[in-house]
C-alpha positions in Angstrom: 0.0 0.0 0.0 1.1 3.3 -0.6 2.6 5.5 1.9 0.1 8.7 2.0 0.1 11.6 4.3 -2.3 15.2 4.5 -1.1 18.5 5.2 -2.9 21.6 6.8 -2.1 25.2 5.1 -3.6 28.3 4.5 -3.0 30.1 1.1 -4.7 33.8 0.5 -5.8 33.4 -3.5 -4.0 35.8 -4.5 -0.9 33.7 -3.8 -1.4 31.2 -5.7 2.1 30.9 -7.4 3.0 30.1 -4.2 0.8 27.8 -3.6 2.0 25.4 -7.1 5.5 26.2 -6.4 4.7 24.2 -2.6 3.3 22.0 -4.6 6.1 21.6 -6.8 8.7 21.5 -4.5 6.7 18.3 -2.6 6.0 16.5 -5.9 10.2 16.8 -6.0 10.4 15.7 -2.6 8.5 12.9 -3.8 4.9 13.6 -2.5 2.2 13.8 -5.7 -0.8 15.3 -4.5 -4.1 13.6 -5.1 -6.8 15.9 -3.0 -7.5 19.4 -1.7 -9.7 20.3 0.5 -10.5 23.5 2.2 -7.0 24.1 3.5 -6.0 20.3 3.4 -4.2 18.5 0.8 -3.4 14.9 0.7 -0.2 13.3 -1.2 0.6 10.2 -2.1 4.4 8.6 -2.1 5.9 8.6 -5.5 9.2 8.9 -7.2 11.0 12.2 -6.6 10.5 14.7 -9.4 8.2 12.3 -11.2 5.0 15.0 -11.5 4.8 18.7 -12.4 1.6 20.5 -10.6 0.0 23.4 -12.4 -2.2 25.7 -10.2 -4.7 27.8 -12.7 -7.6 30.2 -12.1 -10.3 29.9 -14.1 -14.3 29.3 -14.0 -15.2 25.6 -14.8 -14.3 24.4 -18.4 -14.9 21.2 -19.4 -13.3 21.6 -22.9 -10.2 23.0 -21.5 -10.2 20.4 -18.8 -10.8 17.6 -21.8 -7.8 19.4 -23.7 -5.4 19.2 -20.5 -6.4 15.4 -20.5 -5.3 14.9 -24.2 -1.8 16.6 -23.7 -1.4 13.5 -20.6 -2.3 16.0 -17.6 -4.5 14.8 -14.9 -6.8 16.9 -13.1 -6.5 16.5 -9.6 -8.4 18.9 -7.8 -11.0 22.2 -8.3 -11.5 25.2 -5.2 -13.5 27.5 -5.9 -11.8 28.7 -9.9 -8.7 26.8 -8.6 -7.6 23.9 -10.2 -5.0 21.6 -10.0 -3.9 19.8 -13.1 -0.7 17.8 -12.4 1.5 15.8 -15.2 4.2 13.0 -15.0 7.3 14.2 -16.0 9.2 12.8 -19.1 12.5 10.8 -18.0 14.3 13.4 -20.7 14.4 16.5 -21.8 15.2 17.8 -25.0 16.8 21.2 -24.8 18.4 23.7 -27.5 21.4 25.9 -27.0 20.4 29.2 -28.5 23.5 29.9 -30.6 22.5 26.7 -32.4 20.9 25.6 -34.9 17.3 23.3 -33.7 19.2 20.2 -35.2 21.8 20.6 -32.8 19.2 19.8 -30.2 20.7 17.0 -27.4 18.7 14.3 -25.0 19.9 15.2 -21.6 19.1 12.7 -19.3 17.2 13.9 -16.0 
């Protein structure tokens, strides 16, 4: 079974790229987040750096939210015209040195 755990924290809305970098730095720690409550949220054990967590503000949007799906993003949670979309992270990255041309792009392994 997997190791979970729930922590208690206040956020003003307004803050809210404060909230998802939180988030981020616990999905690095290795805790993916899987609810929200009302000042709760409740993570699950995973591998370290294996999710990215995107806060957004928005009204309800089913299309979007079907849209985020598509791309492989989950949806994990919705306060109020919060929402919580979080997406395994690819074992690669593929980056290009601006000098360069794109076909000097290189796999770096993460």
């Amino acid at each position: 079974m997997n190791e979970k755990k729930t922590i208690h924290r206040w956020w003003w809305a307004w803050n809210f790229d404060k909230e998802e970098q939180w988030l981020n730095e616990m999905a690095m720690e290795g805790w993916a987040l899987y609810d929200r409550g009302f000042c709760v949220y409740h993570f699950e054990k995973t591998e370290p750096g294996e999710y990215m967590i995107r806060l957004e503000m928005h009204k309800p949007d089913y299309a979007y939210e079907a849209f985020m799906e598509e791309t492989g993003a989950q949806h994990v949670a919705a306060r109020f015209n919060g929402h919580i979309s979080e997406k395994k992270q690819a074992r690669a990255v593929l980056t290009f040195f601006p000098i360069l041309t794109p076909a000097s792009a290189t796999w770096i392994k993460s």
